[in-house]
C-alpha positions in Angstrom: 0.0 0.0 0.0 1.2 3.7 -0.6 2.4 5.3 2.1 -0.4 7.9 2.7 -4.1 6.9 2.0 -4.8 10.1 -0.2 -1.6 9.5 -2.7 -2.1 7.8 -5.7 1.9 7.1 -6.0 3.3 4.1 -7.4 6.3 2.2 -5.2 8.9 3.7 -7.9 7.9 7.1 -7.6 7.1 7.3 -4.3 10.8 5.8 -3.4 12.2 8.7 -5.9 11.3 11.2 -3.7 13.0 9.8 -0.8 16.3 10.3 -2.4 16.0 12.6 -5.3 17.6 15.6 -3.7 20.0 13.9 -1.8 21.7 11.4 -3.9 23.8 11.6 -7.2 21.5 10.1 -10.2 24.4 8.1 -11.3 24.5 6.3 -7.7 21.0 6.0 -7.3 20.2 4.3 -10.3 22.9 1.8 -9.7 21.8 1.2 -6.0 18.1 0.3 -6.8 18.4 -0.7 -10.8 16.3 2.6 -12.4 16.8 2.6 -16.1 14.8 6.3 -16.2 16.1 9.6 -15.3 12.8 11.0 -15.1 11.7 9.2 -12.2 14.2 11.5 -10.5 12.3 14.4 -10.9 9.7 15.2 -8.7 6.0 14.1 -10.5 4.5 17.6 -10.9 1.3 15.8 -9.0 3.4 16.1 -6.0 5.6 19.0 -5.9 4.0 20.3 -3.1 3.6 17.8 -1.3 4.6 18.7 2.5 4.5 15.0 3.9 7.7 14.0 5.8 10.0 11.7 3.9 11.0 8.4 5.1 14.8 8.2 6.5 17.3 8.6 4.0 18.2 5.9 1.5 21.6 5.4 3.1 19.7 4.7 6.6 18.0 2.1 4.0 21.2 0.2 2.9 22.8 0.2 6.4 22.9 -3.5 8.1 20.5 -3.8 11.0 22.4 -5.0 13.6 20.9 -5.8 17.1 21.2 -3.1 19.5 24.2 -2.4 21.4 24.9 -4.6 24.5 22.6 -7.3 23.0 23.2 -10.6 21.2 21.3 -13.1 19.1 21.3 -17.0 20.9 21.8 -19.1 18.0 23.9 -22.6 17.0 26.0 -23.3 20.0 25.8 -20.5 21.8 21.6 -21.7 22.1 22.7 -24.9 23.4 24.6 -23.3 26.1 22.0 -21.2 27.3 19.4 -24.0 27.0 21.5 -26.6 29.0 22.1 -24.1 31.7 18.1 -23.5 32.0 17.5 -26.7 31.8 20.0 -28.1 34.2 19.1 -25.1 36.5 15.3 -26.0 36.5 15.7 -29.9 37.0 18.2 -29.1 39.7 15.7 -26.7 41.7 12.8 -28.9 41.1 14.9 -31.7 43.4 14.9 -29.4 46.1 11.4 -29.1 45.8 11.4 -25.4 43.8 8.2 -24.4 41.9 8.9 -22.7 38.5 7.1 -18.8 38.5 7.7 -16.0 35.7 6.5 -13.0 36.2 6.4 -10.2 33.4 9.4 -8.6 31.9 8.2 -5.1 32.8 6.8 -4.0 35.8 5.8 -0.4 37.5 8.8 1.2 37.8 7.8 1.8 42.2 9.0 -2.3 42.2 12.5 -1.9 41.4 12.7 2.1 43.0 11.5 0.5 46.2 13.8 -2.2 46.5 17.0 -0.7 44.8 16.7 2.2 46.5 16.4 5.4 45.1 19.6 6.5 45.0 21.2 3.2 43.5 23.2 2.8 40.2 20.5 0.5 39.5 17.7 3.2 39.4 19.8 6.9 38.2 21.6 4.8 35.9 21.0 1.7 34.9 16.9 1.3 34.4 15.4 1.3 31.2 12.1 3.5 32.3 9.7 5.4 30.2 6.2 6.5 30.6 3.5 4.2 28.4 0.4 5.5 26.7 -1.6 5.6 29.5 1.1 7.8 31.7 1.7 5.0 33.8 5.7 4.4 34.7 6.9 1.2 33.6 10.4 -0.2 34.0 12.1 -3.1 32.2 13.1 -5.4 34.8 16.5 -5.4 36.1 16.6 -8.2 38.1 14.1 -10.6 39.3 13.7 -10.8 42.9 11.5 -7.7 43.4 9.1 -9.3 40.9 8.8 -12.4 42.8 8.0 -10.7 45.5 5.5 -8.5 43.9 4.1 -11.3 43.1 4.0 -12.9 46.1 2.2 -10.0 47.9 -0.2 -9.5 44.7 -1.6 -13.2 44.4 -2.1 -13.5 48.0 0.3 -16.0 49.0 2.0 -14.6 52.2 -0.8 -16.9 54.2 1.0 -20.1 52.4 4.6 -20.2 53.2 7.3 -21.7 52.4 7.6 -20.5 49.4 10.0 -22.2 46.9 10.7 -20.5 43.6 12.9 -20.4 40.5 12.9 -18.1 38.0 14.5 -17.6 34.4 14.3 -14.9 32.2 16.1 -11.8 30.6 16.8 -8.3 32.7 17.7 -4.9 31.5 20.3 -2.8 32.5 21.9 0.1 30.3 25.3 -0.8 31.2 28.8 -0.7 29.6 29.4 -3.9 27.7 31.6 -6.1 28.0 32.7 -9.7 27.9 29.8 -11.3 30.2 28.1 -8.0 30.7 25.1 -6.9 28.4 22.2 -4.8 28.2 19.6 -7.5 28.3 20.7 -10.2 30.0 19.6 -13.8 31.2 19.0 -14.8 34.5 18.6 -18.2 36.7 17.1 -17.6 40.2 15.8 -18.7 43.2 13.9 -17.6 46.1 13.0 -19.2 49.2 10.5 -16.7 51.2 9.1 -17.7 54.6 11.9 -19.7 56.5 13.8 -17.4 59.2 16.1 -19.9 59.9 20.3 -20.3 58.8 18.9 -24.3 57.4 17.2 -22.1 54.7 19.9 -20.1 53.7 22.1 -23.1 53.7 19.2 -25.1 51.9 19.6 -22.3 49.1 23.1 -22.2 49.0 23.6 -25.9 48.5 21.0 -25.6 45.6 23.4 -23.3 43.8 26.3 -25.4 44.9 24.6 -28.1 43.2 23.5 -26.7 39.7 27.0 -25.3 39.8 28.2 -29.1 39.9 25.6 -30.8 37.2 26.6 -28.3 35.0 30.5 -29.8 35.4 31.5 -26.2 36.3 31.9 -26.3 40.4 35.3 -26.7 40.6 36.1 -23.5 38.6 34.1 -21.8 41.4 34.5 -20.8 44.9 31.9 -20.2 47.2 32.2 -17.0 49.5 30.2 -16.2 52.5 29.8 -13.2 55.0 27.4 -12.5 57.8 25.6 -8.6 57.7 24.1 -9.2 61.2 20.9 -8.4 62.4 19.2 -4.7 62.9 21.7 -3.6 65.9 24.4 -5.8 64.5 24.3 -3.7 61.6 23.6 -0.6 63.6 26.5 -1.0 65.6 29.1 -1.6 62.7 27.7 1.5 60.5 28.6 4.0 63.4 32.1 1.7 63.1 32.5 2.4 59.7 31.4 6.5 59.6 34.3 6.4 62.1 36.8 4.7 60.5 35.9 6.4 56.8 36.0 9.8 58.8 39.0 9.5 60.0 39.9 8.7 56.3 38.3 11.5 54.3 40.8 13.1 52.5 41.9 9.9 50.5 38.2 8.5 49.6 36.7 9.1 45.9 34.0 11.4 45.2 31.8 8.6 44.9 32.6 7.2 48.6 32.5 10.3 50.6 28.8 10.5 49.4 28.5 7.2 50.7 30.1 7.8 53.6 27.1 10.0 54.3 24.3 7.6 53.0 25.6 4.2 53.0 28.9 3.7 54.3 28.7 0.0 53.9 28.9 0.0 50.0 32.6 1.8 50.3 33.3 -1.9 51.6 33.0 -2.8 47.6 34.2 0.4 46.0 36.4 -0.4 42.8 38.6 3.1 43.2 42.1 2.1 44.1 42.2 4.2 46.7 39.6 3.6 48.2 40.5 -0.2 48.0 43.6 0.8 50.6 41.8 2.6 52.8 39.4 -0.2 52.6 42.3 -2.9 53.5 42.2 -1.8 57.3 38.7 -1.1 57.7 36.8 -2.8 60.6 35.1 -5.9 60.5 31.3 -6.5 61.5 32.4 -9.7 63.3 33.1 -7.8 66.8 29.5 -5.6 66.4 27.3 -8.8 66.1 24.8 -9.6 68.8 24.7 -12.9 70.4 21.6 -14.4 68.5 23.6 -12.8 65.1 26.7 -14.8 65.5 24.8 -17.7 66.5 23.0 -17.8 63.4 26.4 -17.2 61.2 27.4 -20.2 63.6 25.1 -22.4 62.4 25.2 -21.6 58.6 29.0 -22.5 58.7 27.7 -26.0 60.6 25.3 -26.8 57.8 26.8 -25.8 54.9 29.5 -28.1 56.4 27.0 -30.9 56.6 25.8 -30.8 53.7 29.6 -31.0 52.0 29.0 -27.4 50.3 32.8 -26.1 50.5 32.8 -22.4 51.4 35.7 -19.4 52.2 34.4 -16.5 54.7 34.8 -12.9 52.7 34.3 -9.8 55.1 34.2 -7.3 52.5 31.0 -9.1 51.2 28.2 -6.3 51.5 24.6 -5.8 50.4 23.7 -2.0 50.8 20.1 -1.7 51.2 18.4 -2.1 55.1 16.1 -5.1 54.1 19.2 -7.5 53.5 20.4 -9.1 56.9 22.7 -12.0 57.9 24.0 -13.9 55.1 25.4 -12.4 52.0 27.5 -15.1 49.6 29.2 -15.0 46.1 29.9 -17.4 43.7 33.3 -16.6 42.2 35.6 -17.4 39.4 39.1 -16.3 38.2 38.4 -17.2 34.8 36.1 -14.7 33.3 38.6 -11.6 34.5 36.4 -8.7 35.6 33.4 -10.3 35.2 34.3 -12.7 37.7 31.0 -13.3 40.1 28.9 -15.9 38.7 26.2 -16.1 41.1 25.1 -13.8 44.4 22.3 -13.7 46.9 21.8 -13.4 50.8 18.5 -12.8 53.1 16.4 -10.3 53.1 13.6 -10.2 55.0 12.4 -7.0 55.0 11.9 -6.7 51.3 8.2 -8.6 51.1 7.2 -5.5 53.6 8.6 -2.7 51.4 6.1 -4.3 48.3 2.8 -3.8 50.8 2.7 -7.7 52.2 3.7 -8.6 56.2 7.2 -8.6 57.1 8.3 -12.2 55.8 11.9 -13.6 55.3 13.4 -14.9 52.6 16.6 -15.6 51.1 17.3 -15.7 47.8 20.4 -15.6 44.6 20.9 -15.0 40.9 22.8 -16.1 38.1 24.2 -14.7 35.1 23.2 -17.7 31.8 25.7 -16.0 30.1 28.9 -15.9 32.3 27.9 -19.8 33.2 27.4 -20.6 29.6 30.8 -19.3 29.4 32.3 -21.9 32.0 31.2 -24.8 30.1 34.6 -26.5 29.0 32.1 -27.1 25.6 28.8 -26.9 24.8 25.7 -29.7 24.6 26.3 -31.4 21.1 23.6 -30.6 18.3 21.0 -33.3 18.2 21.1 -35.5 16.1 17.8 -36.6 14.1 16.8 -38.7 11.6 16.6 -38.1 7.8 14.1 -39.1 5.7 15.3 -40.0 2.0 12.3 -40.8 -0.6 13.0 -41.9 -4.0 11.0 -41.3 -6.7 7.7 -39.6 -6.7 5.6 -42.8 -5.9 7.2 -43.0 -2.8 6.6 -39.4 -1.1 3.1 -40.3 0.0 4.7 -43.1 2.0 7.8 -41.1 3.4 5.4 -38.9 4.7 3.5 -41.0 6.6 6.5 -43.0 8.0 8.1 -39.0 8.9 5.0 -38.1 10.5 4.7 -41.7 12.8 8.4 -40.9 13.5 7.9 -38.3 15.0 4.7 -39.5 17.2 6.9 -41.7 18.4 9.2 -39.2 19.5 11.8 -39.0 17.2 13.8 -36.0 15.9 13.1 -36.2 12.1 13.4 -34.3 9.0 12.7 -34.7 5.1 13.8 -32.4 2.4 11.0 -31.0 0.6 12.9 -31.7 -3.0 15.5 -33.0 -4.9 17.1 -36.3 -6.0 18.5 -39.3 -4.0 22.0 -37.4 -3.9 20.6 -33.6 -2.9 18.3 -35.1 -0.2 21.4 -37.3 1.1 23.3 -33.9 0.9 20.8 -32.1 3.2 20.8 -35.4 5.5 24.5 -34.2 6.0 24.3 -31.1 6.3 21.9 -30.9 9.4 24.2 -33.7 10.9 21.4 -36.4 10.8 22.7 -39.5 12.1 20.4 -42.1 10.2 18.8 -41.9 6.8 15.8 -43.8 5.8 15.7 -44.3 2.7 12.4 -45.2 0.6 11.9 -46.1 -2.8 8.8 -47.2 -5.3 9.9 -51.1 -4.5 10.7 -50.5 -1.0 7.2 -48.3 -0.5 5.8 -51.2 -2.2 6.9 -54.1 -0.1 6.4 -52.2 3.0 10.1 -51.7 4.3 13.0 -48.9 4.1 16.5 -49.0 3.2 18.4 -47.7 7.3 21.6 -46.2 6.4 23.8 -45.3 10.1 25.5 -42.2 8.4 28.3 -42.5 10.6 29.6 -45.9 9.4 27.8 -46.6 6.1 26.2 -49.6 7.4 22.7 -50.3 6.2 19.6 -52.8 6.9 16.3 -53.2 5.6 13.7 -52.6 8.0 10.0 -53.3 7.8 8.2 -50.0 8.2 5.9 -51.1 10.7 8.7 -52.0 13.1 10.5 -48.8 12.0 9.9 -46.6 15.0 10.8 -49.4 17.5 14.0 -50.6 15.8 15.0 -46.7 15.9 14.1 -46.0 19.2 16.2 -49.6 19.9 19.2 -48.0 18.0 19.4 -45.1 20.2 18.7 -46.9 23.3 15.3 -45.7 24.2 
């Protein structure tokens, strides 16, 4: 259809005016194939024609690439991210983990609530914009507030536990870089109602666990830290203002605003300096109340028990008020900067801050990508089964054997043309590990020709035992 309604343009024309003021004739007619100089000339019809013109033809010829700090899954890199899910989810539904997802974009309160409003996350980092009906809506940059959104809106704080996993893409306009993008993929879990340390060591040995079915565990360490309770924490901020105070002169920008907000983020400031003033700074072990240590105590115990290997990190911090006693990382030296693969703690006062009853939970994340990227290789292509008829009296019967293939659960494929050579050809090609092969005798007596395309050897095979001999071959 022509662009506007009223014009009586044809495609030609109407893409002559795009360009006829703005590019050489010479290149134009080379570009799109124009044999007429006239059509460069703007039809007298239209010469005062005040509608705006499409972008410019060189905005037409420029590749579309996908936006920056995004990437296509496709081929291997698929497989990766599929095997990761997948592992993830079977993992997590051991431990007894219900699968939830929750939309992609939510109102933008959800994520300024629980990041806080000052955060990166939120001036920085959020991809926000008003909709059509003036309501604020965020792209969701991670997905713990959105559990727990939902949580509170479906009603479920009167049934707890609570065992969830989650897996999905997030947003966050950030630098790229090798493991870092702009929309993202995440693995999670969140385990809301439990107060006690077993929970928390219930949900680290999950991630401890998908970590080792995915053959990647041992390129990991897991590192733990305690925050404390309310007065723990309390009692180790006026620590901190005191030690940073005393410090002032050599702290960034960045951390003297801190200092005045939220001195426990300085703890994992990236600034050089502040890393060596950081180096002596006081620990929160000394400021934790009795029943604070004890829990931390009995984490340690557990995770112990339950043969999850662990490193204690002091300078592990979570920023925001609702995140109390355990904080842990999964870490690796093998992806440089980009070197935590997976990160959670407890928080239990974030259910309260999205309307519901103050409820614990604890909770972590995982980045597909960066454990896609651990993988010493990736999940082999699968391979199916190719269906070879020859000559057209046999079609009507390679269909009906592909179609009862596949009812029986079988990956398999037939080429839609071409001789016995071509379709053999394509069999290769999408690495097809058997070919059945059906000609007008064959079709005739009721049996195919089973080539193994790895060693050449072939069999005849009646057809009505087909789908059990293959299924036999592949040990199903």
């Amino acid at each position: 259809m022509c662009p506007a309604a009223t014009s009586s343009c044809s495609r030609p024309a109407r893409a002559a005016l795009v360009v006829a003021d703005k590019v050489p004739p010479n290149l134009v007619m080379g570009v799109l194939g124009w044999k007429q100089p006239a059509l460069l000339a703007r039809p007298a019809a239209n010469r005062h024609d005040t509608r705006p013109s499409p972008p410019h033809i060189r905005n037409v010829m420029t590749p579309l690439q996908p936006p920056r700090g995004t990437h296509d899954l496709i081929g291997e890199e698929q497989r990766r991210h599929a095997h990761v899910v997948a592992t993830a989810r079977g993992i997590a539904g051991l431990y007894g983990f219900d699968e939830w997802a929750t939309p992609i974009f939510e109102d933008t309160r959800v994520f300024a609530r629980t990041l806080g409003e000052t955060s990166d996350v939120v001036t920085k980092e959020m991809y926000s914009f008003d909709d059509r009906g003036g309501d604020s809506i965020t792209l969701r940059p991670e997905g713990t507030a959105g559990i727990c959104r939902a949580l509170v809106t479906n009603g479920l704080t009167q049934s707890l536990p609570q065992k969830v996993f989650y897996a999905g893409p997030m947003f966050r306009y950030e630098r790229p870089q090798k493991g870092r993008y702009r929309q993202f993929h995440q693995i999670g879990a969140e385990l809301i109602g439990p107060a006690e340390p077993l929970a928390d060591a219930e949900i680290i040995a999950l991630g401890w666990h998908i970590l080792a079915a995915l053959g990647i565990a041992g390129d990991t360490a897991l590192e733990i830290n305690t925050l404390g309770d309310a007065d723990s924490r309390a009692a180790y901020r006026a620590a901190l203002v005191a030690y940073f105070a005393a410090h002032r002169d050599a702290l960034s920008p960045e951390s003297l605003d801190r200092l005045e907000r939220n001195p426990m983020r300085i703890l994992d400031s990236k600034d050089a300096g502040d890393r060596q003033v950081v180096a002596d700074a006081p620990s929160i072990a000394p400021h934790l109340t009795a029943e604070a240590a004890a829990f931390y105590d009995a984490l340690r115990t557990q995770l112990a028990r339950m043969g999850v290997p662990f490193r204690e990190n002091p300078r592990i911090v979570r920023g925001l008020d609702y995140y109390n006693h355990t904080a842990f990382e999964f870490v690796t030296d093998r992806l440089g900067a980009q070197g935590t693969v997976m990160a959670g703690g407890r928080y239990d006062g974030l259910v309260q801050q999205m309307g519901g009853p103050a409820t614990p939970a604890v909770g972590w994340a995982a980045g597909i990508e960066r454990l896609s990227m651990l993988l010493d290789a990736a999940p082999a292509a699968p391979a199916g089964i190719a269906v070879v008829p020859v000559g057209e009296a046999a079609e009507a019967v390679a269909l009906d054997t592909l179609q009862a293939l596949r009812r029986a659960g079988l990956r398999a494929e037939m080429a839609y043309r071409g001789n016995l050579k071509r379709r053999m050809e394509r069999a290769n090609r999408i690495g097809a590990a058997t070919a059945v092969i059906i000609g007008e005798a064959e079709a005739a007596r009721g049996v195919a020709q089973v080539k193994d395309l790895g060693t050449g050897a072939q069999s005849e095979v009646p057809l009505a035992g087909l789908a059990a001999h293959l299924l036999a071959e592949a040990g199903r």
